[in-house]
C-alpha positions in Angstrom: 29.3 -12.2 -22.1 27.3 -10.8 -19.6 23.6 -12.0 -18.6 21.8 -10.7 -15.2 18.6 -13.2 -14.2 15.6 -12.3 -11.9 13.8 -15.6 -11.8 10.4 -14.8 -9.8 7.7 -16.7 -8.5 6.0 -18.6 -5.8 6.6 -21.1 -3.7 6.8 -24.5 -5.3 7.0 -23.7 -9.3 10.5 -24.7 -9.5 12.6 -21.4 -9.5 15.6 -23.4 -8.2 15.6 -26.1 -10.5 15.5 -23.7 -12.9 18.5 -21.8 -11.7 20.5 -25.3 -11.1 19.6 -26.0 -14.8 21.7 -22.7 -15.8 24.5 -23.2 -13.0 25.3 -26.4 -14.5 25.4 -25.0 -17.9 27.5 -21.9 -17.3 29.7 -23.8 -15.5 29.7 -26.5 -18.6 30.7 -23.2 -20.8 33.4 -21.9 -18.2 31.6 -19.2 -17.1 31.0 -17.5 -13.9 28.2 -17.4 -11.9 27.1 -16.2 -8.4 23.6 -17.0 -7.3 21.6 -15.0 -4.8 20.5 -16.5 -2.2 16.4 -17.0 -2.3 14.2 -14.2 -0.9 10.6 -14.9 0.3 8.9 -18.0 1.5 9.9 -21.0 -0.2 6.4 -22.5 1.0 3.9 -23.3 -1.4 2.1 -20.3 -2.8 4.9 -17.5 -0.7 6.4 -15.0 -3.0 10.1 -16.6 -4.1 12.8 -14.4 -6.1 16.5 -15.4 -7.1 18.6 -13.6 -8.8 21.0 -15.4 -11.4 24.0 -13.5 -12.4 26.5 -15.0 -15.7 29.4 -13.8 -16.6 32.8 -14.6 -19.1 34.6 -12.3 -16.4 34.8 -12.3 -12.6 31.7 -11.6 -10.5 31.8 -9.5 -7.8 28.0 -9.3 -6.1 25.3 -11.9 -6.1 22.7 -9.0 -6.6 21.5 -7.2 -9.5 21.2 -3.7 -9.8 18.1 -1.5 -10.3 17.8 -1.2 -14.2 20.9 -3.7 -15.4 19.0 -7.2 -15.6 18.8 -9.0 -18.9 15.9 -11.1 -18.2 13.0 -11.2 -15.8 12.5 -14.6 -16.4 8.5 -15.0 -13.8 6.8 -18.5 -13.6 4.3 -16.2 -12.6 2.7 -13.1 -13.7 2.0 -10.9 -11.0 5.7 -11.8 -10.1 7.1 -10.5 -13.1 5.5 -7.1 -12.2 6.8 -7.1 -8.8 10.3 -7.0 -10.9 10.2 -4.4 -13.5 12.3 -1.7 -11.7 15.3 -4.5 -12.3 15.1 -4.7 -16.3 17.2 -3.2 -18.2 16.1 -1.1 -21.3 17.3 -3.8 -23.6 16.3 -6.6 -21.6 13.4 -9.4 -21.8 10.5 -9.8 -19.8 10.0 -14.1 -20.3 6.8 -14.5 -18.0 3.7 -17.2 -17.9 0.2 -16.6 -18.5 -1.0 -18.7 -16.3 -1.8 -17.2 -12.7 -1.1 -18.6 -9.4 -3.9 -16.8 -7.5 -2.4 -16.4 -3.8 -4.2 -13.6 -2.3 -7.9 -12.8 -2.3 -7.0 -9.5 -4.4 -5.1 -10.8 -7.3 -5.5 -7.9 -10.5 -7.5 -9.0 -13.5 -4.9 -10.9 -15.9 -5.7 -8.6 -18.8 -4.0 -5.7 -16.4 -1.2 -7.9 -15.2 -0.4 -8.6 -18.9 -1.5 -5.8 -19.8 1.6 -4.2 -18.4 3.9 -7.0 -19.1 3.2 -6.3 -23.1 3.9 -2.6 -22.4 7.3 -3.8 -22.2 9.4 -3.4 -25.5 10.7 -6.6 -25.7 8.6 -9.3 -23.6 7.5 -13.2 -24.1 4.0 -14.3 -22.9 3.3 -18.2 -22.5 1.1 -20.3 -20.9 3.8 -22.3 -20.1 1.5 -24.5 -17.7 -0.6 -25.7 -21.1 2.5 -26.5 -23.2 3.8 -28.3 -19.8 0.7 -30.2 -20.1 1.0 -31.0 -23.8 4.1 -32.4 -23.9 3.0 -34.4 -20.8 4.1 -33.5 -17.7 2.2 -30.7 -15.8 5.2 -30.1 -13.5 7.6 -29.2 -16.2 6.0 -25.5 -16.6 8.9 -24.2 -15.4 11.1 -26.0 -18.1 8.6 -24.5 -20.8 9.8 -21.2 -19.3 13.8 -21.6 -19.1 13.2 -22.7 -22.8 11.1 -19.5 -23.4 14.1 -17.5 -22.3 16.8 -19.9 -23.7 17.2 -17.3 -26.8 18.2 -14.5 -24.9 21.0 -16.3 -22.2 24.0 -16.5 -24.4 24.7 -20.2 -23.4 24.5 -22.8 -26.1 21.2 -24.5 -26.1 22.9 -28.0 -26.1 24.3 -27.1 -22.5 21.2 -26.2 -20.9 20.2 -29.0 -22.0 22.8 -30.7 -20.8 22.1 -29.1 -17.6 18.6 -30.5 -17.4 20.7 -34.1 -18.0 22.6 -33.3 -14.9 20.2 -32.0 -12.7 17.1 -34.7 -13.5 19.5 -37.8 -14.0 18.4 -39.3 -10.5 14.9 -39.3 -11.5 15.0 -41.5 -14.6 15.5 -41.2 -18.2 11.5 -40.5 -18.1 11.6 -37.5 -16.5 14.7 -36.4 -18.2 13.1 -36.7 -21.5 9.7 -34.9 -20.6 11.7 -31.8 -19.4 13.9 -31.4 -22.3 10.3 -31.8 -24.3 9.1 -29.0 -21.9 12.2 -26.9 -22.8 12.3 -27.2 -26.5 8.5 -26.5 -26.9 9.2 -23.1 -24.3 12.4 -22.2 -27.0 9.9 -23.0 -29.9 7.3 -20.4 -29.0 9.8 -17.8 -28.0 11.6 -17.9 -31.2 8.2 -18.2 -32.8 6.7 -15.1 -30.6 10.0 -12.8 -30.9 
């Protein structure tokens, strides 16, 4: 088992969390895992990009190579752009709809995702409005680990596990709305193949 993560995204939509989530899980299914450390400003609306890398065997480099990842897994869509060079030709291109409009020259979403659909295999969800349906606006970037979950070869129950781990301290609230935000992100994706 092998699985190469670019998570992308801007300051502030929960890219960490979202790797911590995995971290716990790969290490719950006695995998390895090196992490990258974060590029880019982690302040609010700077451009952030981690790169996630899970493996069965040793791990020798934190960073991905051009062409080998798995997964560009964007809480934003611009971001997932940025990315592309990384993906591999069988990989997945997991990215939400909804824009976080940072610079006065952002492209017209029907280019951004425009481009992302060119992409042969590629999930598009406005993870921001299922975040919002299941009740907790914050959790968009749990709707988007869940939108990916079907294409990390980790068993769902330890992600979700993971998000157990990782949320715990906040209450049994919070842990339940972001395992509601992650089942209704795996939902569409295996919906939206």
């Amino acid at each position: 088992m092998k699985c190469d993560i670019v998570l992308a995204g801007v300051g502030g939509q929960g890219i960490l969390s979202i790797a911590a989530v995995l971290g716990m899980a790969a290490v719950e299914n006695d995998l390895y895992l090196k992490q990258a450390e974060t590029h880019g400003m982690s302040q609010r609306g700077g451009a952030v990009q981690s790169y996630l890398r899970l493996s069965d065997n040793p791990i020798y480099s934190d960073l991905i190579p051009t062409g080998e990842a798995d997964i560009i897994l964007s809480v934003e869509p611009m971001e997932s752009l940025r990315y592309l060079p990384f993906l591999s030709k069988k990989g997945y291109v997991v990215t939400n709809t909804t824009p976080f409009v940072n610079i006065p020259d952002y492209p017209e979403m029907e280019k951004v995702l425009g481009e992302v659909k060119k992409q042969p295999h590629h999930i598009a969800i406005d993870a921001d409005k299922v975040a919002k349906e299941v009740g907790n606006s914050r959790a968009s970037n749990m709707v988007m680990l869940g939108a990916a979950s079907p294409f990390i070869d980790i068993p769902f129950e330890l992600i979700e596990n993971g998000i157990r781990k990782i949320f715990t301290r906040k209450g049994e609230a919070i842990v339940n709305l972001n395992l509601e935000a992650l089942r209704a992100g795996r939902k569409f994706a295996e919906a939206n193949r």
